[in-house]
N, C-alpha and C positions, 0 to 999 in steps of 0.2 A: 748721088755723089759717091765716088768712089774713097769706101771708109779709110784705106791709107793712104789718102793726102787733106784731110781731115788735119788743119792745125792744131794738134792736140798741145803742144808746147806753148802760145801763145793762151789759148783756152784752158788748159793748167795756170799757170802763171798769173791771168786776172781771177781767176774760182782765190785760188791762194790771198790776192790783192784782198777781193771781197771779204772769206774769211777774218784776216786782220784787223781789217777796218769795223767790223762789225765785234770781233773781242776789243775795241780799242772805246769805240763809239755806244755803243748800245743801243741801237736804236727800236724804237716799239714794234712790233711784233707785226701789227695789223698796219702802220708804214712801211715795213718790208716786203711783205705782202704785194700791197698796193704798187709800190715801185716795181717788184719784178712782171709782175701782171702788164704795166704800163711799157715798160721796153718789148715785152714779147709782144706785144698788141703792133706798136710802132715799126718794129722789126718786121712782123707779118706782114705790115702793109708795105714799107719799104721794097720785101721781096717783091711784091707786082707791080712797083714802079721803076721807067727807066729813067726819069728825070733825076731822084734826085741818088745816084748811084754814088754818091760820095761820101753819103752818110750813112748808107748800109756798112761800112764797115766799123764807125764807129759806134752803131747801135748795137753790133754782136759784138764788139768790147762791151759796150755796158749792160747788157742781158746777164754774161755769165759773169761779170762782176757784182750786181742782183742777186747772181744766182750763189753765189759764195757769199753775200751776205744773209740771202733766206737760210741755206745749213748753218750755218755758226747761228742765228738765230734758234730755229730749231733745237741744236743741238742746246742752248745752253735753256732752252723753256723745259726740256726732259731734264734736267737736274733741280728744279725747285721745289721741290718736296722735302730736301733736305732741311732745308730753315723752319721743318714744323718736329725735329727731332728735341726732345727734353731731356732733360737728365732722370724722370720718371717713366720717361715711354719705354714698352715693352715690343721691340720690332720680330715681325715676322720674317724671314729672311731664308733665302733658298743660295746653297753656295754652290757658285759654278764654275766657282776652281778650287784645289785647296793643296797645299803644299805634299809631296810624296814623302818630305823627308821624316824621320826620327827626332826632332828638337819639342823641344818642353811647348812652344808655341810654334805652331801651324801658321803661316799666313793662308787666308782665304779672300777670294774674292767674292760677294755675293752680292743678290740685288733684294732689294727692302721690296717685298711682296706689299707689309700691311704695316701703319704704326699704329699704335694702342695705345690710347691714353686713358682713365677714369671714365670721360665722358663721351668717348669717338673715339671710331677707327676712321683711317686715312688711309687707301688706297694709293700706293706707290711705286716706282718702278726705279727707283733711286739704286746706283752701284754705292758700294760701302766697300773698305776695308779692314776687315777682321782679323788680329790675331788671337787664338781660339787654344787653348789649355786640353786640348782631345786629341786623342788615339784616334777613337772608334768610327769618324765622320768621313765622308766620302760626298765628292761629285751628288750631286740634285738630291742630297740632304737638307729638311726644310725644319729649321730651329726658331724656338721663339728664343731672344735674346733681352735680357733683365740688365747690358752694363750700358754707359752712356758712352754716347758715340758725341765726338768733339770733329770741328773739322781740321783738317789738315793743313798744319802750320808748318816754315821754318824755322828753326831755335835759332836761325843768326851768328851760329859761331864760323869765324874766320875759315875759311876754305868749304864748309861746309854743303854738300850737297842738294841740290833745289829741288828739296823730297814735292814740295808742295806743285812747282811747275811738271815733275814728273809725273805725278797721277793726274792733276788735272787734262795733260793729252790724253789721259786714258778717260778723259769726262767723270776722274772720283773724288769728290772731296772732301769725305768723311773717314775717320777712322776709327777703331774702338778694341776695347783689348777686353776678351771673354775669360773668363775663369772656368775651372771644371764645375760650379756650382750654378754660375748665371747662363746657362743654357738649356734646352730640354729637347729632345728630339720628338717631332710630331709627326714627319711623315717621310716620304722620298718621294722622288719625282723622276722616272726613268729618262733619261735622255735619251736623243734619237734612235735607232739602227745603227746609222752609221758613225753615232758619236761612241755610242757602244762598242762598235767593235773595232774604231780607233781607239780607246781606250785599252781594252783588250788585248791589242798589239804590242800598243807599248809599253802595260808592264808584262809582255811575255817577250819583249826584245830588252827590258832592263834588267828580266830577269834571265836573260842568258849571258849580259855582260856582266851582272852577278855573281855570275858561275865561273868565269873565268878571270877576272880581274879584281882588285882589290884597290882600296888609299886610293891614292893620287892617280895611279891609273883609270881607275873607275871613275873618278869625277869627271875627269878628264873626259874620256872617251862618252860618260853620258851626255857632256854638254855639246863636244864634238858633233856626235853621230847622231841624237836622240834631243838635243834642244834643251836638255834639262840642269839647271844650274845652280842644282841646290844644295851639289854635295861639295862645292866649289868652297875652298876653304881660305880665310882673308892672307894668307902665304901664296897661294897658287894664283889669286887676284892678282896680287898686287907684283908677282912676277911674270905673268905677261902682259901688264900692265907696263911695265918697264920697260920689256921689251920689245914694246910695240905690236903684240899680238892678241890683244884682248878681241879682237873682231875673230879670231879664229875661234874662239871657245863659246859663239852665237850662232848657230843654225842661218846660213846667209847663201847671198846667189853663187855664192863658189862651190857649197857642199850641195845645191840642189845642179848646177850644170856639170859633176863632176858624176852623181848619182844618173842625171840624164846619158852624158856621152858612157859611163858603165852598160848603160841598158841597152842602148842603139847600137855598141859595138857586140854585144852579146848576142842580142837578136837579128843580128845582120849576118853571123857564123849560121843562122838556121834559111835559107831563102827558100825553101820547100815548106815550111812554115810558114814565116813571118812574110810578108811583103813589106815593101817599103814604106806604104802608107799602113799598113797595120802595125809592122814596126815600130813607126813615129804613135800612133796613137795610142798603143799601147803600152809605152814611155810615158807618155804626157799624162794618165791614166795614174801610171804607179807616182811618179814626182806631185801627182794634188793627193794622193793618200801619204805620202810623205810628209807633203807640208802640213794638212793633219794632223800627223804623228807628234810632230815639230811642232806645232804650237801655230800654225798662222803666221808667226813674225812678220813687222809691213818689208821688212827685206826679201824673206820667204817668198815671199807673197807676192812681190817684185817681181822674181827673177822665174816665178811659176806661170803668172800671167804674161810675161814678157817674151818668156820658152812657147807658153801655146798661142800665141798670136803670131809671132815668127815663125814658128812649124805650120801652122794653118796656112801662111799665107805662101809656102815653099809648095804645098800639098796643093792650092788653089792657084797658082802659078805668078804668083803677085809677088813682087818686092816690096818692102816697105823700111820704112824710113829707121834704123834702128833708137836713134832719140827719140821719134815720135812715138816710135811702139813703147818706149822708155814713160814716158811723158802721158801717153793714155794709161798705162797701169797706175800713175798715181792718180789721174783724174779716176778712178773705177775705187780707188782706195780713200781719197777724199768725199766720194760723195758721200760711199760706204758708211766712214767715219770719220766726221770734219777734223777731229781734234787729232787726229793721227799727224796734221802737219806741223804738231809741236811735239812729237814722241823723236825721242832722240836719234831711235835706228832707223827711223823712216829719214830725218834729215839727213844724217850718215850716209845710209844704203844708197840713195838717190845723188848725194852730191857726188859721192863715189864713182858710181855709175856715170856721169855726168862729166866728169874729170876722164876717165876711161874711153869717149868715145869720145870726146872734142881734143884732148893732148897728148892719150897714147903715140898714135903716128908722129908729130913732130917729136916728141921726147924719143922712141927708138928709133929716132932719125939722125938724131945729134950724134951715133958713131954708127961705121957698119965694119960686120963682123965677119971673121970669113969661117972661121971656125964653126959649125953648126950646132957644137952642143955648146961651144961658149956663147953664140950667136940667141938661144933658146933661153939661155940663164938671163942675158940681157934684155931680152922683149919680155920676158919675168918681171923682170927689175923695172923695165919702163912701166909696165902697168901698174905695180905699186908706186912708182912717183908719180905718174900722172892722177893716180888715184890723193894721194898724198898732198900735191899740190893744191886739190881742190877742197878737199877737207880738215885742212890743217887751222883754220880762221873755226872752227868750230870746236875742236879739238882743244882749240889752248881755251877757250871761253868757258867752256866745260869741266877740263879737268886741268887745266893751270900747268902744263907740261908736256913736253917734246919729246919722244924716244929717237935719239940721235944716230942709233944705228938702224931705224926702220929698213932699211934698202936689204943690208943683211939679213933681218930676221925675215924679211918678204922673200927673198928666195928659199931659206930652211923652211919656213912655212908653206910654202907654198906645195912643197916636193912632202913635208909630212905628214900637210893635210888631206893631199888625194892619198896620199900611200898608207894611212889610218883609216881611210873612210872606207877605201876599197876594201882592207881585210877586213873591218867590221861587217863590210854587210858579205862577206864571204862568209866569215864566221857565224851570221845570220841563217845566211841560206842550207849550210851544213854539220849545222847544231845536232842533227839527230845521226851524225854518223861519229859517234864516243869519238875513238881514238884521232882520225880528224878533226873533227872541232876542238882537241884537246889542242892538235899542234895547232890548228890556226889561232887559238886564244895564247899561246906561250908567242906566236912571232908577232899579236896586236898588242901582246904586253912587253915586249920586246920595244917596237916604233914608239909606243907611250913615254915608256920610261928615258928613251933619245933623244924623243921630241923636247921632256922636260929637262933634259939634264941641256939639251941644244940655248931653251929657255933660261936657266939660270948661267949659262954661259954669258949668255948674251946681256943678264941683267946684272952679271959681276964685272962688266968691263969698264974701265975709268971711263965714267962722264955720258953711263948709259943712256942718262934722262938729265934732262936740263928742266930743273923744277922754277917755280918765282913768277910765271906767269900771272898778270891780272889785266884781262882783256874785257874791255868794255863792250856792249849792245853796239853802237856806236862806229869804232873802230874796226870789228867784223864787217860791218857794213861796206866800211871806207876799203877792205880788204877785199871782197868779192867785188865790191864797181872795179877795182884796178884788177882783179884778174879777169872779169869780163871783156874790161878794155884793152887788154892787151889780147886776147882770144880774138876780138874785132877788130884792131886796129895795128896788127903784128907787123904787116910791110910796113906801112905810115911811120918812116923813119920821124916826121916830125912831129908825132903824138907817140910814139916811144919811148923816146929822149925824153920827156917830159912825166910821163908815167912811171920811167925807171926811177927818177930821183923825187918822185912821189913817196913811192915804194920804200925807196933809202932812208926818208923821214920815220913813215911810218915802224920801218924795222927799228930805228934809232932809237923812236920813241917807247916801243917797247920793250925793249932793253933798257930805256933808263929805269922805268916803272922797274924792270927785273931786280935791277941792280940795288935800287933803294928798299926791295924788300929782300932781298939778300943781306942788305946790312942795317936793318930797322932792329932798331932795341927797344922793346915794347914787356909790357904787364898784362896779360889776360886770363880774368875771371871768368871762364865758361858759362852757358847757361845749360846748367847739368843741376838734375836735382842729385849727383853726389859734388862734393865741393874738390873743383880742380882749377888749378891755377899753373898756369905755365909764365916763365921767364924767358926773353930770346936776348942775347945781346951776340953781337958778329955772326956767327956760324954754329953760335951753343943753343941749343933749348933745353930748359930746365923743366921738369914737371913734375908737383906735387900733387899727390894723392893719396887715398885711407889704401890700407892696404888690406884690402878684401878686394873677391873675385869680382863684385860687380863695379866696384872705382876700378880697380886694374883697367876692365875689357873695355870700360867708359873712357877712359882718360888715353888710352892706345888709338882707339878710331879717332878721338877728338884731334888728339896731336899729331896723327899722319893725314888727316884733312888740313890742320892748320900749315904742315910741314910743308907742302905739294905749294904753299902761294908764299910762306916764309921760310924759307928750307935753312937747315942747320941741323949739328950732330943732336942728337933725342938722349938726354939722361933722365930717366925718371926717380922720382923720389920718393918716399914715405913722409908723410904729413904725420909729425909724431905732434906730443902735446905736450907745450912747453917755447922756449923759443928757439929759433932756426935762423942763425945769420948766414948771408948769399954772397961770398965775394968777388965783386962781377966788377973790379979795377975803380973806376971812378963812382960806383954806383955804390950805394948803402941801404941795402932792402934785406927787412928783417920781419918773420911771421911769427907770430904770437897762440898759439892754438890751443884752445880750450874748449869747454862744451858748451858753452854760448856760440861761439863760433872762430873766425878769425882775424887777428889784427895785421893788417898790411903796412908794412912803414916803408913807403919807398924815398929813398932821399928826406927831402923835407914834408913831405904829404901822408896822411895815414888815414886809410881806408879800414873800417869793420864790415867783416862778411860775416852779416846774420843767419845763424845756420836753425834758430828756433825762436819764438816769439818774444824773448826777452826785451824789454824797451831799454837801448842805451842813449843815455843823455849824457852830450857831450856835443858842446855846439863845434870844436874843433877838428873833429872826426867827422870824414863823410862814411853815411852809413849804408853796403851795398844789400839787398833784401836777394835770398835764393830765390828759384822761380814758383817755389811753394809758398814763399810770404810775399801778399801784394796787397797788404791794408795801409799800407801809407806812401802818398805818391812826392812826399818830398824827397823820399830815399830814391838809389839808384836801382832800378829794377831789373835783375837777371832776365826775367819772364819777356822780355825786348829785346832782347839778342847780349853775346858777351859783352863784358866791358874791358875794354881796351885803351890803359894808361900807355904812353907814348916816352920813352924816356930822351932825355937829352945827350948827344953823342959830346 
C-alpha cells in the first residue's frame, strides 16, 4: 500500500475516539487486551475474504479504536505506583528536567526510581513534580527525597487554571515541595551523547544571548529563539496575552519553517556544494537538532515530522496529501504519548494547523488585491483568521478571553517573528567575530525592544481583550460540529441557512453568560492559606489582603484569574484589624478582623473566617474553616474550592 494515501485522518480520529472512551470508561486491562486481539484476528481474516467486503471497513474502524483504548489503558497502568506514596516514604528520584532559572525554588521534573518505606522498597517508574530549594542540582541528578509528595489538586478558585488537567496530559500526578534539608544527593546519571551535547548547545546559545541582551529583551528572545520560558515575567505574559501573541513566545511550526526556508535559501547560494537533495537533508538534519534544543514541544514536533515527510516525499517523487501528512504526525505522537491529546499546545498547534489548510484559501478569497505587497500582508492576515477561526472555541474555554485586534497583531508578528529569529541565529553563527556580533546583538535588541513596545501598543488600545467568557465542555462541542458543517456543507444553501442562525443562538448565548458576569455582584473567600477576600459589584473589584509580600503576590494572581471570567477595575486593599465598612450603594458589608480571624457581615448574613483553631459558638454565624482547618465538616470548608456569596442586584 502506497504510505500517502494511508487514511491517516480517519485512523487518527478513531485512536483519539478510543483514547477518550477508555479515560472516560476504564475498562480492565486483560478485556482490552482481549478486544484488540479479537478485531486484529477478525480483520486478518476479513482481508482474505471477498464475500464479506462490507465489513472490512468497519472492522479497521474498530481495530484502531481497540487500538486507542489499549494506550490510554497502558498509559494510565504506568502511573500506579503513585497510590503506594506516604507522608513517611523516602523516594529515590532521578530528575530529568529542572528549571535553568535563578528563583528560590526550582521546578523539576523527575521520575520516582524506588519508594522506601520501614519495611519495603517499591520499584517505580512514576513522574513527580518537584519544586526543590537548590542551586547545585542538574539534569540525571539522582536524590533521595525526605518531603511528602501529595497529588495534584485544583484549589477551585474562580477563573483559576486547570493545573491538575495540565499535568495529567503530561501522565503527572503527583507533587511535592523539597527544602534545602530534605534532600541528599547520591549519585548522577549521565544522559545520552546526544542529550549532552543538546544540552551543551543551549546553554552555549543562552549564553551568548546573555552576552548581548538583557530584561525583557532577553526573556524574550530566549523563549522566541531557544523555547525557554522562565525568564518570562507575569507583565510580559499577561501583555502578549492581550494582544493576542502569546503563541509567538512558544517554540512552534512558524519558528521551525522560518529556520528551515533560512537554511535551504542559504544552501542553495552554494550548488558546487550542496545539492538539492543534500541541501534538503541537511536542513531537515539541523531543524530535529533544533527541536532538541527547543524542548520537543508536540507543536515542535508537529511541524518537524511534517517538514521531513513532505521533503521525503518531494526527494521520492510522491505528493502527498498535506492534512494527511498533518494527521500521521499526530498518529506518531499519540502512540508515542497517549496523554499528549489533552496537552494544550498539541490541541492548539493541530487545530491551527487544521484551520490553515481547510479555510486559508476561501478566506484570501473573500477579497483580491492588486497591490503585491498589500496583496502579501493580506494572505498574512487570512492565515491568521483561518487559523483563528478554528481555535477560538478553545481559546475562550481555556482562558475566558478574546484579543479583539488579533488580525493586527498577526501581521506585526508575523514580520517580527521571522525578522528576530533570523538575527538571532545570525548572531549565533557570528558570535566569535567581537565587533560584529556586537552590532548584530545591538540591531536583535533593537527588533526586541519594537516588537515589545509593538506589543503594549497593541494591549493599550480601547477594548484590546474582551474578558467574561465562560464556555462550557458542551458548547465547544456544539461550536466545532457547526464549523465542521459549514466546512461540508458551504454550497448547501439549505443547511446553511440553517447553520448560520444556529451559530447566532449560540453566539447569543454566549454573550448573555458574558454579560451576567460582567454585571454579577458576588463575595469571594479564596482558597488561599493567606486569607483574601474580594468584593465585585458592576465593574469594581474590591480586594482585601495582609500586607506582606506573600498575601500581595497571592492575592494579584488570584484576582487576575478571577478578573479574566469577572472582569472589573482591581482596587486592592490592606486587611487592617479592626472594623472596615465597604460602601457599595445598596449593599452593607462590614469586616471585622482580628486574630481569631474575620468577621463577614454582608447585608443581613454574617460569615466567620477562621484563621486558627479557636472554637466559635454561635449558632447565628456560619463558620468558614481556611484550608489548614478541616476537623469539622459542619463548617464551610475552603479546602473545596472558594466560597462564593452571590449578592442581590
Amino acid at each position: 500500500m502506497n504510505f500517502y494515501k494511508i487514511p491517516f485522518v480517519f485512523i487518527t480520529v478513531l485512536i483519539i475516539l478510543g483514547l477518550e472512551f477508555q479515560a472516560q470508561m476504564k475498562l480492565n486491562e486483560i478485556l482490552v487486551i482481549g478486544l484488540l486481539a479479537s478485531s486484529i484476528f477478525i480483520h486478518f481474516i476479513l482481508e482474505r475474504l471477498n464475500s464479506f467486503s462490507k465489513l472490512k471497513p468497519l472492522f479497521f474502524g474498530v481495530t484502531f479504536t481497540f487500538l486507542g483504548i489499549f494506550l490510554m489503558s497502558m498509559s494510565q497502568q504506568s502511573s500506579q505506583n503513585g497510590s503506594k506514596f506516604s507522608k513517611t516514604s523516602t523516594l529515590l528520584v532521578e530528575i530529568d528536567e529542572i528549571a535553568p532559572t535563578n528563583k528560590v525554588w526550582r521546578k523539576a521534573l523527575c521520575t520516582v526510581n524506588q519508594i522506601i518505606d520501614s519495611n519495603s522498597v517499591v520499584d517505580s517508574e512514576e513522574q513527580i513534580l518537584l519544586f526543590i530549594n537548590a542551586k547545585n542540582l542538574t539534569q540525571g541528578d539522582q536524590i533521595l527525597v525526605n518531603a511528602s509528595v501529595e497529588t495534584i489538586k485544583n484549589k477551585n478558585n474562580p477563573g483559576e487554571f486547570d493545573a491538575q488537567r495540565y499535568w495529567e496530559a503530561k501522565n503527572i500526578h503527583f507533587i511535592g515541595f523539597v527544602s534545602s534539608f530534605d534532600y541528599k544527593l547520591v549519585n548522577h546519571t549521565e544522559t545520552s551523547w546526544f542529550g549532552r551535547q543538546v544540552q551543551k548547545t543551549r546553554s552555549y546559545l543562552t549564553a551568548v544571548l546573555e552576552e548581548h541582551l538583557s530584561e525583557n529583551e532577553l526573556a524574550i528572545a530566549q523563549a522566541l529563539i531557544l523555547g525557554n520560558k522562565g525568564m518570562l515575567t507575569t507583565e510580559l505574559k499577561t501583555s502578549f496575552s492581550k494582544a493576542g501573541a502569546m503563541h509567538v513566545l512558544a517554540v512552534s511550526g512558524l519558528h521551525v519553517g522560518i529556520v528551515l526556508f533560512l537554511l535551504m535559501y542559504i544552501l542553495k547560494q552554494f550548488p558546487s556544494v550542496f545539492s538539492k537533495k543534500s541541501a534538503l537533508f541537511t536542513s531537515l538534519i539541523v531543524i530535529w537538532i533544533y527541536a532538541g534544543i527547543t524542548g520537543f514541544s508536540p507543536s515542535v514536533l508537529r511541524a518537524t515530522i511534517m517538514f521531513t515527510i513532505l521533503s521525503l516525499g518531494i526527494v521520492l517523487g510522491r505528493k502527498g496529501n498535506a492534512i494527511n501528512v498533518l494527521f500521521f504526525s499526530a498518529f506518531l505522537l499519540i502512540v508515542w504519548n497517549p496523554m499528549i491529546i489533552y496537552d494544550l499546545g498539541f490541541q492548539l498547534s493541530y487545530l491551527a494547523m487544521i484551520g490553515i489548510f481547510t479555510l486559508y484559501r476561501p478566506v484570501a478569497q473573500l477579497f483580491y488585491i492588486k497591490n503585491k505587497i498589500l496583496r502579501k500582508i493580506w494572505e498574512g492576515t487570512a492565515v491568521g483568521i483561518a487559523a483563528q477561526l478554528v481555535t477560538f472555541p478553545l481559546t475562550l474555554y481555556y482562558f475566558h478571553q478574546f484579543p479583539n485586534y488579533f488580525m493586527l497583531t498577526n501581521v506585526g508578528m508575523m514580520a517580527f517573528a521571522g525578522l528576530t529569529l533570523s538575527i538571532g541565529l545570525l548572531l549565533f553563527a557570528v558570535n566569535w567575530l567581537g565587533i560584529v556580533a556586537n552590532f548584530v546583538g545591538v540591531i536583535l535588541a533593537f527588533c526586541l525592544t519594537a516588537m515589545l513596545f509593538f506589543i503594549q501598543f497593541i494591549e493599550n488600545l480601547p477594548g484590546s481583550v474582551a474578558k467574561g467568557f465562560e464556555v462550557s465542555a458542551e458548547l465547544v462541542l456544539i461550536m466545532y460540529c457547526i464549523i465542521l458543517a459549514f466546512f461540508l456543507f458551504k454550497r448547501t444553501r439549505k443547511v446553511v441557512l440553517p447553520l448560520a442562525l444556529v451559530s447566532l443562538l449560540v453566539f447569543a448565548s454566549m454573550q448573555y453568560t458574558r454579560f451576567e458576569n460582567l454585571s454579577t455582584q458576588e463575595v469571594v473567600v479564596y482558597n488561599s492559606n493567606e486569607l483574601i477576600v474580594s468584593i465585585k459589584v458592576q465593574d469594581k473589584i474590591i480586594c482585601f489582603r495582609k500586607d506582606k509580600d506573600k498575601s500581595i503576590k497571592e492575592a494579584n494572581y488570584l484576582v487576575a484569574n478571577y478578573e479574566k471570567i469577572k472582569p472589573g477595575e482591581i482596587n486592592m486593599q490592606t486587611l487592617k484589624k479592626g472594623l472596615t465598612k465597604v460602601d457599595l450603594g445598596n449593599h452593607r458589608i462590614e469586616l471585622n478582623y482580628s486574630f481569631n480571624g474575620l468577621h463577614l457581615n454582608v447585608d443581613d448574613s454574617t460569615y466567620f473566617i477562621r484563621t486558627n483553631h479557636r472554637i466559635v459558638e454561635n449558632d447565628s454565624v456560619r463558620i468558614i474553616d481556611m484550608p489548614y482547618l478541616q476537623n469539622n465538616p459542619e463548617h464551610i470548608q475552603l479546602v473545596n474550592g472558594a466560597f462564593v456569596l452571590k449578592l442581590k442586584h
